[in-house]
Structure formats: structure tokens, C-alpha cells
C-alpha positions, 0 to 999 in steps of 0.5 A: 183772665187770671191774674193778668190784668189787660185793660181790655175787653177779653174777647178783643185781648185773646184775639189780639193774642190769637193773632200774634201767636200766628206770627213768629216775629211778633209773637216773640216780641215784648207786648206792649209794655214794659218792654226790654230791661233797662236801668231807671232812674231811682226817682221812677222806679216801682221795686223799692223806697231805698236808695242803697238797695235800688244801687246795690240791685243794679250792681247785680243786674250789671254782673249778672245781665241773666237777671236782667228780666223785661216785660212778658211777651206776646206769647207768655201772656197767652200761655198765661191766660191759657193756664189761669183759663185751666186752673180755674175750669179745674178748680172743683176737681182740686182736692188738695187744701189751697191757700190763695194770696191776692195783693191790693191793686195788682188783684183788680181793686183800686 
């Protein structure tokens, strides 16, 4: 799994994704969380630390409802195994130079 961070064994995530890819209706579901968006009160939310910047992006979010991004589904996160599975079967074909970018937590660590 490339840069999708599942705590699950592989083998039991990519059947689970297998499984939903064969189904219509749950495929296109939200996998299991976050969900839909929705609005969080300032105190829970992850994005920022000002309260004016978290105000001023809702106001976005409530004129543009289009930026309004949920979670991934059942079928996003497949294809993005998929391609994370590609990239890394290809990478010693790869001639161009290639400056990877990996932040703490979100790469693995702890």
C-alpha cells in the first residue's frame, strides 16, 4: 500500500476492496471513514490552528458546496492501491530525477 495507510493486514484490505469493487452500491460508498463532508466545530478540527481561517473556509465551503471534499470511496481507495502498486513495480524503469516528499505521521512513523 502506497501511501494509504490501512491499519490492516494487506491481503485482508485488498479483499475487502476486491469485494466491494463487485458491488455497484458500495462500492461507490464512503470507506469507512470520514465519511460525507460536514462542518466541525472549530475545537475538533485537524486543518488549522486559527479561528479566522477555519471561519473564513467554511464561508468558501458554504458559497462553493463543489469544494466540499468527504472522505474516499470504496473505489478511490482501490484505484489508489492500484496505482501506488504500479508506480512502485515501475520505479527502476524510471529515468527521470525524482525528489520524493514524505511528512512525519501520515508516511507511517509514529
Amino acid at each position: 500500500m502506497f501511501g494509504i495507510i490501512i491499519r490492516l493486514p494487506d491481503w485482508m484490505v485488498r479483499h475487502i476492496l476486491d469485494w466491494a469493487e463487485g458491488h455497484q452500491r458500495i462500492r461507490e460508498e464512503y470507506a469507512i471513514a470520514p465519511g460525507r463532508w460536514r462542518a466541525l466545530p472549530f475545537a475538533v478540527n485537524v486543518l488549522t490552528h486559527s479561528r479566522q481561517r477555519y471561519r473564513r473556509n467554511l464561508r468558501f465551503y458554504a458559497d462553493e458546496p463543489r469544494l466540499q471534499v468527504g472522505g474516499p470511496t470504496w473505489h478511490w481507495v482501490r484505484e489508489g492501491m492500484l496505482a501506488g502498486d504500479e508506480v512502485l513495480a515501475n520505479v527502476e524503469k524510471d529515468t527521470a530525477p525524482t525528489l520524493l516528499f514524505t511528512g512525519g505521521r501520515g508516511a507511517g512513523g509514529r
